[in-house]
DRENVEX-441003 format. One record per residue: residue in one letter; z, y negated, x negated of N, C-alpha, C, O in turn. Coordinates in steps of 0.02 Angstrom, whole numbers, padded with zeros to 5 digits, always signed. Layout:
AZYXZYXZYXZYX/...
This chain:
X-00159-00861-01866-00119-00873-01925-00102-00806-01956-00085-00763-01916/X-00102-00793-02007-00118-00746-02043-00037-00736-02094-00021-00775-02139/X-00004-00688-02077+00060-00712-02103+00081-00679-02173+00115-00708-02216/X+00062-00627-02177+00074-00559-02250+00007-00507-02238-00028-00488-02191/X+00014-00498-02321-00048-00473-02322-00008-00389-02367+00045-00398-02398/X-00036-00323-02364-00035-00293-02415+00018-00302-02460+00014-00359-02482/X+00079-00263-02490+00086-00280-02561+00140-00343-02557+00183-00339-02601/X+00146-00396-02515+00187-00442-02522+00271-00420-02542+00302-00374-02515/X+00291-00452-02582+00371-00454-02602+00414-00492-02534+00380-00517-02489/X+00476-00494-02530+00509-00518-02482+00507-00576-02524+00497-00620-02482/X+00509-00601-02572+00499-00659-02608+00465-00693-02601+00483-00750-02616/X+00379-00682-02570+00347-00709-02565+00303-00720-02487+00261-00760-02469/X+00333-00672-02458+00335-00659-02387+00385-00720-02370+00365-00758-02326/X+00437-00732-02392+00503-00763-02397+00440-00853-02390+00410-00887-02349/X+00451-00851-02438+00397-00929-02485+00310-00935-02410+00295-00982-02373/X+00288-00888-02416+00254-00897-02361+00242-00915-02299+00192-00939-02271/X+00316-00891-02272+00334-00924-02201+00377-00987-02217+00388-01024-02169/X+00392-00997-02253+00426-01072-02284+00373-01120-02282+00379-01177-02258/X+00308-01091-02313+00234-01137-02318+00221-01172-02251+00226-01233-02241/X+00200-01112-02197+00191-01112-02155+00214-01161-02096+00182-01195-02056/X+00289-01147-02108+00332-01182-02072+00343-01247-02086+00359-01284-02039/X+00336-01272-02147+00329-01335-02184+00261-01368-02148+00272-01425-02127/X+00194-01345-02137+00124-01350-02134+00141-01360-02062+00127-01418-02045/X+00160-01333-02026+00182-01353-01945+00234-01402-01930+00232-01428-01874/X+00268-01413-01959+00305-01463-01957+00265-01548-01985+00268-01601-01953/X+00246-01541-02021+00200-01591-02056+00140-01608-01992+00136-01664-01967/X+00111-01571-01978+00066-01559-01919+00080-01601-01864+00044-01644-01838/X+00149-01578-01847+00176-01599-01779+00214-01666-01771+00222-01693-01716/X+00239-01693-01837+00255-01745-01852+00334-01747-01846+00367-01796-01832/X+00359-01677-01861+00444-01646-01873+00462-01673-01940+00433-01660-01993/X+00529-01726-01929+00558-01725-01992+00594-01676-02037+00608-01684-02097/X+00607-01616-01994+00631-01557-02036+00624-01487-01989+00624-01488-01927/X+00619-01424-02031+00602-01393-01991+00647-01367-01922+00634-01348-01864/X+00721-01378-01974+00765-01366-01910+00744-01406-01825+00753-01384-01769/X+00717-01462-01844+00709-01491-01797+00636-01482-01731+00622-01501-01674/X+00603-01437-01793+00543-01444-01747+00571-01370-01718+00560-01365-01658/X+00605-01316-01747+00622-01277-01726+00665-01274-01644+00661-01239-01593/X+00709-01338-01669+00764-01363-01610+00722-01350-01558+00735-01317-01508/X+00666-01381-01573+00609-01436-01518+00582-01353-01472+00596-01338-01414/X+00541-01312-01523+00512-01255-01489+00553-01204-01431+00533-01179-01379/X+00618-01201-01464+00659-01169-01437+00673-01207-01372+00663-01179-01318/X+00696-01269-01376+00698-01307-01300+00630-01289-01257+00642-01267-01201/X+00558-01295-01275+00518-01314-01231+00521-01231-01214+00508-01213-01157/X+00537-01188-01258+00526-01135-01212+00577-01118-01152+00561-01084-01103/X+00629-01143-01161+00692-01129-01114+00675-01171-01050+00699-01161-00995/X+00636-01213-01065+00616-01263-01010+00570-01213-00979+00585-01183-00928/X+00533-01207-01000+00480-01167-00987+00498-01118-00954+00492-01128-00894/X+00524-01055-00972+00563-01006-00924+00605-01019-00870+00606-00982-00820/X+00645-01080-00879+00677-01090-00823+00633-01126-00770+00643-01104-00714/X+00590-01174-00773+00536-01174-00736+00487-01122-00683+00472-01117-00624/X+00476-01088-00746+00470-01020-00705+00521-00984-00654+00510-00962-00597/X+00572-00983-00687+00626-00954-00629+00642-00992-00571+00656-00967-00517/X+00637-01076-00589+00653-01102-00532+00584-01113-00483+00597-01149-00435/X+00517-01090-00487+00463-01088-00448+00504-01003-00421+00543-01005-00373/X+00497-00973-00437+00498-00914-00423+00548-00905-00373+00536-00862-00331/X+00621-00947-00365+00675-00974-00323+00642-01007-00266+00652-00986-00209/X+00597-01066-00277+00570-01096-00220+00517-01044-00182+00511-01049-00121/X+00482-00997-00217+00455-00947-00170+00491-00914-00132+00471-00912-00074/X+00563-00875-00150+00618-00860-00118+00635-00905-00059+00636-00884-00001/X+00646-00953-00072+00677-00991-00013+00612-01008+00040+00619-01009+00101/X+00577-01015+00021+00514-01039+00084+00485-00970+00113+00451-00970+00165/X+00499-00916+00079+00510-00848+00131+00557-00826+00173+00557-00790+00223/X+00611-00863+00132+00667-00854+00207+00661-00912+00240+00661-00903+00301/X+00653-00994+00216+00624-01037+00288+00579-01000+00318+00621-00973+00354/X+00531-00976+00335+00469-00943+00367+00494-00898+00411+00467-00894+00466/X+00551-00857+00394+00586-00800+00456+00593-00836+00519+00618-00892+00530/X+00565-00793+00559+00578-00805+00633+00646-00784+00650+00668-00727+00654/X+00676-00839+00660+00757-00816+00645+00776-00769+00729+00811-00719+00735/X+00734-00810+00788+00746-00768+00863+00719-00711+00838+00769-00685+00814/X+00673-00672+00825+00645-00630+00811+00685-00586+00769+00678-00525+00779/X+00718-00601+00732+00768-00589+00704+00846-00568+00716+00879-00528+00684/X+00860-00599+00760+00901-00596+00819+00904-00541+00863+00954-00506+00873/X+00840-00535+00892+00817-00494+00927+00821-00416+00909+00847-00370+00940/X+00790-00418+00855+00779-00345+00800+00875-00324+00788+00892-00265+00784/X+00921-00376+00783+00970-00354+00780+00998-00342+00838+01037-00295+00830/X+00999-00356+00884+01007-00334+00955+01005-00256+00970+01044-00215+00995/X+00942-00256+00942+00922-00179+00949+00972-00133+00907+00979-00075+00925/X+01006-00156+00850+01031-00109+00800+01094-00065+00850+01129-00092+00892/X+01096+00001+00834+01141+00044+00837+01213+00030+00823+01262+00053+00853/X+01212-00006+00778+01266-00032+00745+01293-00098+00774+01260-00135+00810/X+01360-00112+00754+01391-00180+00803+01362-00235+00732+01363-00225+00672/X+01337-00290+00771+01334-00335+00737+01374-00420+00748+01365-00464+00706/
């Protein structure tokens, strides 16, 4: 998508992404743009937090996996009172 070219006025730079945004909305079957806007903004927040919450479940199934005696053990050894 091709957004400003050369030379454009904020006027028409302005009117252009208005086009645009109109042309995607129409597309997507948005009754207004606020709304398809609403819409993008949610799927991305979904989206990231998805990500964060995989990225949480990798966290936790690395600490299920610790050999907790082994663990135990290694603190045993510490210098320090535990």
């Amino acid at each position: 998508m091709h957004m400003t070219a050369e030379g454009m006025t904020s006027i028409s730079v302005s009117y252009e992404t208005r086009r645009q945004l109109n042309t995607m909305r129409t597309m997507n079957g948005y009754k207004s743009v606020d709304a398809m806007l609403a819409s993008l903004i949610r799927e991305h927040k979904t989206s990231k937090m998805k990500g964060e919450l995989d990225e949480v479940r990798n966290h936790m199934k690395e600490v299920a996996d610790v050999d907790v005696e082994h663990l135990i053990d290694r603190l045993n050894l510490s210098p320090f009172k535990v």
